[in-house]
N, C-alpha and C positions, 0 to 999 in steps of 0.2 A: 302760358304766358304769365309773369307775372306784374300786376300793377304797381303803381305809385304805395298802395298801402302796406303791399311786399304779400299783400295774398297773390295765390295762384288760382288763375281762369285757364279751366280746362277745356280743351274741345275733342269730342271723338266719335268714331263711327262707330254702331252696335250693331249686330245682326236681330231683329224683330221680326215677329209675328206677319207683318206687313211689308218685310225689304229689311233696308237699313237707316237706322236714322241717323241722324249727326245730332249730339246733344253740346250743350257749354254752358258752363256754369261754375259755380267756385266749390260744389260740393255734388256731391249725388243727392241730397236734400235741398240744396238752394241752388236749381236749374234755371237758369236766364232763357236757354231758348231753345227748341228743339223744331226739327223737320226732317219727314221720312220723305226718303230719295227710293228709286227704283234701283238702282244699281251701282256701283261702287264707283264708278267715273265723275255718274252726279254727286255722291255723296262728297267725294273730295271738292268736287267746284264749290258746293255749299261753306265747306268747313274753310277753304281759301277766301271766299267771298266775303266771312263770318272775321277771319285772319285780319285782311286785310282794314278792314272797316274798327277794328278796335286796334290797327298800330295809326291810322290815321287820325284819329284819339288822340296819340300823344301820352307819353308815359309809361307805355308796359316793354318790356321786355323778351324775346322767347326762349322757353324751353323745351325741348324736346325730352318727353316722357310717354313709358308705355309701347305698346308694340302696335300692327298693323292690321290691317282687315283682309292684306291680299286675296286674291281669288275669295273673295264673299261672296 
């Protein structure tokens, strides 16, 4: 997504240690928020939930970048 300032807020699913988490933030150093999910179904509900909640905001944009986690 990006916002009003014309930076880009990224969201995405990792494979970890512990599952998968869903990370977002504007950099991989300036991480706004993160939570590890069990499985790949939850992790997207999170990163939609996460979605949703910053276009209700007001002001961003989205963009689609980067690949997918299928079968994680």
């Amino acid at each position: 997504m990006t916002g009003p300032s014309g930076k880009v807020l990224e969201c995405g699913i990792y494979r970890v240690v512990t599952g998968l988490e869903v990370r977002c933030g504007y950099s991989p150093d300036d991480l706004l928020r993160s939570q590890v999910a069990p499985e790949i179904a939850t992790a997207r509900e999170v990163a939609e939930q996460w979605r949703q909640a910053v276009f209700a905001k007001g002001g961003f944009r989205e963009e689609r970048l980067g690949g997918d986690v299928e079968g994680a």
